[in-house]
C-alpha positions in Angstrom: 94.8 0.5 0.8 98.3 -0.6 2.5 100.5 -3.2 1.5 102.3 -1.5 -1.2 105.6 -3.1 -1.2 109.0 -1.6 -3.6 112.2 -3.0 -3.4 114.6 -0.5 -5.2 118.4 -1.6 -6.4 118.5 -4.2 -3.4 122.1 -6.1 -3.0 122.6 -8.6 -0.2 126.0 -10.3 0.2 127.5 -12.7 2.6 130.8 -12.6 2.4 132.4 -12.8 -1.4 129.0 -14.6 -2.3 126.1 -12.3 -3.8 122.8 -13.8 -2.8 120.6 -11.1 -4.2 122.0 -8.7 -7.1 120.6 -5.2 -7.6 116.6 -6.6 -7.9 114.2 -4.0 -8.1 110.3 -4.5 -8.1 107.2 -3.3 -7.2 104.3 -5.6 -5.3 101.1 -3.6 -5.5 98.5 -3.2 -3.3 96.2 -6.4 -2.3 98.3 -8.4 -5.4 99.1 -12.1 -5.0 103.0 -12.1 -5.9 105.1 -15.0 -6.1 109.1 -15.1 -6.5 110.0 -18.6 -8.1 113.2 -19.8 -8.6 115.4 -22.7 -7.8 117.2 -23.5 -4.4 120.0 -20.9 -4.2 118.3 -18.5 -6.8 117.8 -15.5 -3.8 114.1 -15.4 -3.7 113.9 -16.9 0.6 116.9 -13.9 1.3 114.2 -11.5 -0.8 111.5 -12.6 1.6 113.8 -11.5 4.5 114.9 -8.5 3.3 111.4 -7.5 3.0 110.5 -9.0 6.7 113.8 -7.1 8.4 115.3 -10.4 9.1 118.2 -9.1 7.0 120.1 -6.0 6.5 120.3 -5.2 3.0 124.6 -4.7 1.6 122.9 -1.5 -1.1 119.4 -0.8 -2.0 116.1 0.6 -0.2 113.2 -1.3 0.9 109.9 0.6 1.0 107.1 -0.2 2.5 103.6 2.0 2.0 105.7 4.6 0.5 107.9 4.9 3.7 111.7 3.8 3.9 111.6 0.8 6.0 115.4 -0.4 5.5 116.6 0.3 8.7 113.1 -0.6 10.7 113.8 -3.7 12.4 111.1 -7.0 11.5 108.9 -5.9 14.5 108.1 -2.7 14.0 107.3 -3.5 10.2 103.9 -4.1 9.6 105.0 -7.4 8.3 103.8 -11.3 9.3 105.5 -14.2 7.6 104.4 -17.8 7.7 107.4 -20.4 7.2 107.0 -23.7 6.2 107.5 -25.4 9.1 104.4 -23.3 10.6 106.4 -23.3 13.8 103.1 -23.9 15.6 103.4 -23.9 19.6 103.3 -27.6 20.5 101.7 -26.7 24.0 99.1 -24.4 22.8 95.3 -24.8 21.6 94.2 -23.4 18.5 92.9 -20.6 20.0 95.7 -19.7 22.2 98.3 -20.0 19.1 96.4 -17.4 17.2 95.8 -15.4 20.1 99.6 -15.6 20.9 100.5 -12.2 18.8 97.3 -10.3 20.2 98.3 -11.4 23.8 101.7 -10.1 23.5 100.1 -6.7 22.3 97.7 -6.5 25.6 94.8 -7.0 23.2 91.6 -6.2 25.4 89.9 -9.7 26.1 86.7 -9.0 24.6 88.5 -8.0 21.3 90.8 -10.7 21.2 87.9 -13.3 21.5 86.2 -11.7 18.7 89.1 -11.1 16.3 90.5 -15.2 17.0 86.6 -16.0 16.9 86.3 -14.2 13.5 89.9 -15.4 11.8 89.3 -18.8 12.5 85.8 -18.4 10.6 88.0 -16.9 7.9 90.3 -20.0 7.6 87.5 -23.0 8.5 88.8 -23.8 11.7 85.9 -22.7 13.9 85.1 -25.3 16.1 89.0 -26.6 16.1 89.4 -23.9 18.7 90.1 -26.2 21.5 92.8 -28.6 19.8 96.2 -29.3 20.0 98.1 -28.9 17.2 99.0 -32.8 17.2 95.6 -33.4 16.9 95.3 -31.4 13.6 96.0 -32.8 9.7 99.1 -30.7 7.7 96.8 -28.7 6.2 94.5 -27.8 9.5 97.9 -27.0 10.7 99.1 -24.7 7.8 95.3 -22.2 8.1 96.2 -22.4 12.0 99.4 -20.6 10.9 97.9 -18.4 8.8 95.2 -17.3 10.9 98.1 -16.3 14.0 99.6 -14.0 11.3 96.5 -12.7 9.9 95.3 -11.8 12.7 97.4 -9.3 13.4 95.9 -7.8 10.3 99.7 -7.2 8.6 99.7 -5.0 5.7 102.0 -7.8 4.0 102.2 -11.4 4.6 105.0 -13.1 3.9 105.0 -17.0 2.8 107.9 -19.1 2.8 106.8 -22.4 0.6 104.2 -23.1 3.6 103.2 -26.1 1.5 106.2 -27.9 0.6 106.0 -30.2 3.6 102.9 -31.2 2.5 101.8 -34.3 0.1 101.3 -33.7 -3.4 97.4 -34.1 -3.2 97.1 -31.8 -0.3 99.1 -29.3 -1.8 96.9 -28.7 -4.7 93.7 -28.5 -2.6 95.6 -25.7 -0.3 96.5 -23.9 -3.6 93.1 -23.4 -4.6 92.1 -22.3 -0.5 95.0 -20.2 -0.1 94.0 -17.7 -2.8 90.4 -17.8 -2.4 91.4 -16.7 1.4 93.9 -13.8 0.0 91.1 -12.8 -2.4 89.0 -12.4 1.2 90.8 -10.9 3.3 92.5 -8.5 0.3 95.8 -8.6 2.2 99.2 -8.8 0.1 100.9 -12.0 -0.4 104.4 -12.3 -1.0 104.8 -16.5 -2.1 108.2 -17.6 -2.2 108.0 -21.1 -4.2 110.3 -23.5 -6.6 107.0 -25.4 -7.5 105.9 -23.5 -11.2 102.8 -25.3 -11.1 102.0 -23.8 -7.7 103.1 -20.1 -9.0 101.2 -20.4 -12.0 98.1 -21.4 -10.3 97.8 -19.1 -7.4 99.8 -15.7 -8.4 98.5 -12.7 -9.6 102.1 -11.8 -10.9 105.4 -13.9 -10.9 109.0 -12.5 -10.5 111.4 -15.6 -12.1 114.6 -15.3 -10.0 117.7 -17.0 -11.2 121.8 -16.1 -9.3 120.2 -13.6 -7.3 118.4 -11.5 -10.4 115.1 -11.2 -11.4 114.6 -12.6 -15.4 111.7 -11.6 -15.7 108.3 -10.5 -13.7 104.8 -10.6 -15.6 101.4 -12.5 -15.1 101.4 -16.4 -14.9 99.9 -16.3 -18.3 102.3 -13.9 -19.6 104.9 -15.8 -18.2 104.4 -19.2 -19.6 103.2 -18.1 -23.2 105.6 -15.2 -23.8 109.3 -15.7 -21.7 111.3 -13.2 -22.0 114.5 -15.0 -21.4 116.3 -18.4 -22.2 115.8 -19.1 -18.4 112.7 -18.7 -18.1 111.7 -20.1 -21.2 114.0 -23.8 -20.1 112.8 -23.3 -16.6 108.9 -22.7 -16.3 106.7 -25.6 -17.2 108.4 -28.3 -20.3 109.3 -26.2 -23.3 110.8 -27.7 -26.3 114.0 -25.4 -27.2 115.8 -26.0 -30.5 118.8 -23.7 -32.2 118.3 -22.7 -35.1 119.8 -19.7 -37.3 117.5 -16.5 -38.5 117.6 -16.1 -41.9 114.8 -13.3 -42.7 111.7 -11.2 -42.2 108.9 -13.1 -43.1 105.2 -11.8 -43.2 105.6 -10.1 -40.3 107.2 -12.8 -38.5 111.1 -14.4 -39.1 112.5 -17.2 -41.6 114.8 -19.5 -39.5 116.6 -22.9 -40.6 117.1 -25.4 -38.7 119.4 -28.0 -40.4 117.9 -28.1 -43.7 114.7 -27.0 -43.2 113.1 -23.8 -42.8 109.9 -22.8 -40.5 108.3 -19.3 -40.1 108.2 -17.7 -36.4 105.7 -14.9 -35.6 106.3 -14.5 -31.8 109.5 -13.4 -29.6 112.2 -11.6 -31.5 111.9 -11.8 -34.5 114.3 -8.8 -35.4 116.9 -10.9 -34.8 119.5 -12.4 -37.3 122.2 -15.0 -36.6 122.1 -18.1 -33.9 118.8 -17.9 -32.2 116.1 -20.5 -30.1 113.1 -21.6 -31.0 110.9 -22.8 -28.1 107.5 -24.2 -28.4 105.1 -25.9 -25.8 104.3 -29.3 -26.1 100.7 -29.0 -25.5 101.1 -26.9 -29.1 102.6 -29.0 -31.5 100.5 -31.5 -33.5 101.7 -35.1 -35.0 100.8 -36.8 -37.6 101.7 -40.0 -39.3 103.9 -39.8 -41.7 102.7 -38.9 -45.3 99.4 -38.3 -44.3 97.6 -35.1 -46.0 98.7 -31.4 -44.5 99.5 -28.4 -44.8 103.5 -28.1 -45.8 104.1 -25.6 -43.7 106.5 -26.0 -40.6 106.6 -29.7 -40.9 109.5 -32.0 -39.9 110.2 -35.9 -40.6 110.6 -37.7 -37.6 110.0 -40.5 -35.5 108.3 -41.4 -32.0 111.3 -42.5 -29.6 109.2 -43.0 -26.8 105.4 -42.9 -25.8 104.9 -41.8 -22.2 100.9 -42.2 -20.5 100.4 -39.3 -18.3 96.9 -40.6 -17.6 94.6 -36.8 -18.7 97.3 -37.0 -22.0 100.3 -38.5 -23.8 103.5 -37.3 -23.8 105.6 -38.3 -27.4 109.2 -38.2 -27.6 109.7 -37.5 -31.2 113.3 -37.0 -32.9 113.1 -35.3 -36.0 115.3 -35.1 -39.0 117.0 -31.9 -38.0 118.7 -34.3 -35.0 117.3 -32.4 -32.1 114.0 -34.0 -29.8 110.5 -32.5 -29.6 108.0 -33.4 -27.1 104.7 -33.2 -28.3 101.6 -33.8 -25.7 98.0 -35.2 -27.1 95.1 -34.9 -25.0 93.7 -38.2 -23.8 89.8 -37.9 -25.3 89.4 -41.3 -25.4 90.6 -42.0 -29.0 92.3 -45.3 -30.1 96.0 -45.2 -29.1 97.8 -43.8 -32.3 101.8 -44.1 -32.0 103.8 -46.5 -30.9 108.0 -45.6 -31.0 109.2 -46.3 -34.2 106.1 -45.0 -35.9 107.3 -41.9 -38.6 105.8 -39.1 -38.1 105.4 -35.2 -39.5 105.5 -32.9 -36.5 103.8 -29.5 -37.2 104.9 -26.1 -35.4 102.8 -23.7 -35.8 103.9 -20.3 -36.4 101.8 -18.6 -34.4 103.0 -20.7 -31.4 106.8 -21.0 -31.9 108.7 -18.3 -30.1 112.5 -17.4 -31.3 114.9 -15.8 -28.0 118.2 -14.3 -29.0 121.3 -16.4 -27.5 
């Protein structure tokens, strides 16, 4: 099956700036792959690269097992989809996903049938005949879809295609846009900042950050197990607290933080010396102070703050140690239980806490 996309020691400068830094990765076949990263981090120039909108400065860009680095865009079986949509303002439905086929002298009969059959694919049939004006943001954003799909690419390219869209929207097109990848079985290369769009639609992330990849793994592997400070600080809330490693421990690592000492069992927990300890909220449990539990990694502290997210709470607790944990507690319909100034015990589990070398 085409689509198999490999980026091997790829460098692209402007100038004296480096916008992408010796980033190699491999997109398989059919895969739903995302780079995230901040503005600036190099993962729109990626997306180029890949298209032939850019020359790369080093590196090889391969395409189905053949060198494509010196193909220009349109002879790379490549679409991309920006996210302005760049829909033609004069043009029908029809005629803006027929556009492509026309400028390939697409027999009439086939070109009915294959525009016919895409806008089935995206749930615009019957839309044929309208303007773009006419259409919502999202009936606009599966029109622009359905011009590059149909051209049945081996890769399509996305450039945050919902980020002009409202937040509500957005999370309804989430769900659409890989249920329609997972259909057609072409591969989709998502360029986003928004982690909770990554994490929902991706078969695989690559976390970008100065024009280097920090780390490339499933969404699941990605949130639970970072590999780097980065990503551990940049993907979803974490709570990250220094701390010192003092030793083994039952298969996991003894670390102190101020005068206290909790047991880690996940990340690196080889190392010795100034470490990190990160944690997700949704992990950590609170109770009131004094109340019965188990001794084990539990801090003193107290609520600062007390934050309704509507489906939980979010607690801003600062413990003993001087350093602030966010804890989140499901709302299930219990009575409300902290209030700030209420003291607390916070407990880390071992088996969630994660140490990262600094």
């Amino acid at each position: 099956m085409a689509g198999d996309v490999e980026l091997r020691g790829i460098t692209k400068r402007f100038g004296h700036v480096t916008a992408v830094d010796d980033v190699s990765l491999h997109v398989r076949s059919g895969e739903f792959f995302s780079l995230l990263g901040a503005s600036g981090c190099g993962k729109t120039t990626t997306l180029r690269l890949i298209a032939g909108f850019e020359q790369p400065t080093a590196g090889s860009v391969i395409l189905d097992g053949s060198d494509m680095t010196s193909t220009p865009a349109h002879k790379r079986k490549v679409n991309t989809v920006f996210q302005s949509y760049a829909l033609f303002p004069y043009l029908s439905v029809f005629d803006n996903v027929a556009f492509g086929l026309r400028r390939r002298r697409t027999p009439k009969a086939e070109l009915r049938e294959r525009v016919e059959n895409m806008l089935r694919v995206v749930h615009l049939d019957g839309l044929d005949a309208r303007m773009p004006s006419q259409l919502s943001g999202g009936q606009q954003q599966r029109v622009a879809l359905a011009r590059a799909l149909v051209l049945e690419p081996s890769v399509l390219l996305l450039d945050e295609p919902l980020g002009a869209l409202d937040a509500k929207l957005r999370k309804t097109l989430q769900l659409e846009l890989k249920s329609l990848q997972e259909r057609v079985g072409v591969t989709f290369v998502y360029v986003t900042h928004d982690q909770e769009e990554a994490l929902t639609m991706s078969d695989r992330i690559a976390v970008m950050s100065n024009g280097r990849i920090e780390q490339v793994a499933t969404p699941k592997e990605i949130y639970e197990e970072p590999a780097t400070l980065f990503v551990a600080d940049f993907l979803g809330v974490s709570n990250l607290m220094p701390a010192a490693a003092v030793a083994s421990e039952n298969g996991g690592l003894r670390v102190r933080m101020g005068t206290f000492e909790l047991v880690v069992r996940r990340g690196d927990v080889e190392a010795r010396g100034d470490v990190k300890v990160v944690i997700r909220p949704e992990r950590v449990t609170v109770t009131h102070f004094g109340e019965e539990g188990g001794r084990g990694n539990r801090l003193p502290g107290m609520v600062e703050r007390v934050v309704y997210l509507g489906s939980a709470e979010q607690l801003v607790i600062r413990l003993a140690t001087g350093d602030t944990v966010q804890a989140l507690l499901p709302n299930d319909g219990a009575p409300h239980l902290f209030e700030p100034g209420t003291p607390v015990h916070v407990h880390l589990p071992p088996d969630s806490l994660r140490v990262l070398s600094t």
